[in-house]
C-alpha positions as CSV (number, residue, x, y, z in Angstrom):
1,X,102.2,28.8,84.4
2,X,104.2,31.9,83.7
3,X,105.3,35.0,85.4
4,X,102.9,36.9,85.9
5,X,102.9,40.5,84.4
6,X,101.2,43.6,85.8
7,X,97.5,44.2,84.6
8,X,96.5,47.8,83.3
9,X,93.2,48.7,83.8
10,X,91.4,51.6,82.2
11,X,88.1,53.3,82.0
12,X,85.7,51.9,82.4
13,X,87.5,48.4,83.2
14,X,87.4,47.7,87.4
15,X,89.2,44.9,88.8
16,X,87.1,41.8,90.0
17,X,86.5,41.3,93.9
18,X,89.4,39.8,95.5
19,X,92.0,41.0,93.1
20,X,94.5,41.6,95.5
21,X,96.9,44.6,95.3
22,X,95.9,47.4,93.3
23,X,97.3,50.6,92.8
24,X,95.3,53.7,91.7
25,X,97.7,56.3,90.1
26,X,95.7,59.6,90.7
27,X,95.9,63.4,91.9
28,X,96.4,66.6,90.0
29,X,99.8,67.3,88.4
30,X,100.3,70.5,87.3
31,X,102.6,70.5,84.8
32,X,102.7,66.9,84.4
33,X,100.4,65.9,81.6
34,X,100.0,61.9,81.6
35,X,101.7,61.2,84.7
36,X,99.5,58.3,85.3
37,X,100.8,56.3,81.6
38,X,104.1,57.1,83.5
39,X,103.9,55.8,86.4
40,X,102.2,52.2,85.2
41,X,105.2,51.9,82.8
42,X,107.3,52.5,85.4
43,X,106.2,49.8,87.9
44,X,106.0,47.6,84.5
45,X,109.7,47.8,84.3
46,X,110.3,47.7,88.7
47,X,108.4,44.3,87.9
48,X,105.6,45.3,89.7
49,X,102.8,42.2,88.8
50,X,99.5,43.1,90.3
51,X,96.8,45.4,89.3
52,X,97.2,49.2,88.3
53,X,94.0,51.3,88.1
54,X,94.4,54.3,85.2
55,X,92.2,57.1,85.1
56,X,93.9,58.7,82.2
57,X,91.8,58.2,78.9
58,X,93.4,60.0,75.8
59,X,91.2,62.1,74.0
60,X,88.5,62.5,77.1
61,X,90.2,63.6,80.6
62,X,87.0,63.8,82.6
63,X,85.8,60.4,81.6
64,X,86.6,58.5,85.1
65,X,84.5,61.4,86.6
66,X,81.8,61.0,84.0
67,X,80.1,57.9,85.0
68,X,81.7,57.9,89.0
69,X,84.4,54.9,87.4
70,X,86.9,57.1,89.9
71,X,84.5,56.9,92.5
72,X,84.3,52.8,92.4
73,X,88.1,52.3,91.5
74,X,89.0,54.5,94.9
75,X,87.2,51.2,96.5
76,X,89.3,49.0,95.1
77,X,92.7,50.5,95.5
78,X,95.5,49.4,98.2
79,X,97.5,52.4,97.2
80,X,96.3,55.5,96.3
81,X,99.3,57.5,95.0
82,X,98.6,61.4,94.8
83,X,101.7,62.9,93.8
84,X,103.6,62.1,90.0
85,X,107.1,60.8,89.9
């Protein structure tokens, strides 16, 4: 068995039960378009390996509000970061 590598998870993917440490990316950042693809790509190269919860979707910024996917991913987060890097 390998190393394992950090898991990305998007809208409207969730984590299963159990996953262990997940990290949820979210909070307003004025000024900082995409801070979220950021911050997953940074704890990629920190060799961070556990789950990270994105709520950016390219092309359609409100759809983690659209169906509550923020709502439910909130539940599943260790670590709610609020503030960008």
């Amino acid at each position: 068995m390998g190393i394992p590598r950090l898991r990305h998870l998007t809208v409207p993917d969730l984590p299963s039960p159990g996953a262990g440490t997940v990290i949820l990316p979210a909070g307003l950042a004025t000024g900082r378009p995409r801070f979220q693809h950021q911050t997953v790509h940074l704890l990629a190269e920190c060799g961070f390996r556990r789950t990270v919860l994105d709520p950016l979707v390219l092309g359609d910024p409100y759809a983690a509000w659209r169906d509550g996917w923020l709502d439910r991913a909130e539940t599943y987060a260790s670590t709610l970061w609020c503030s960008p890097l």
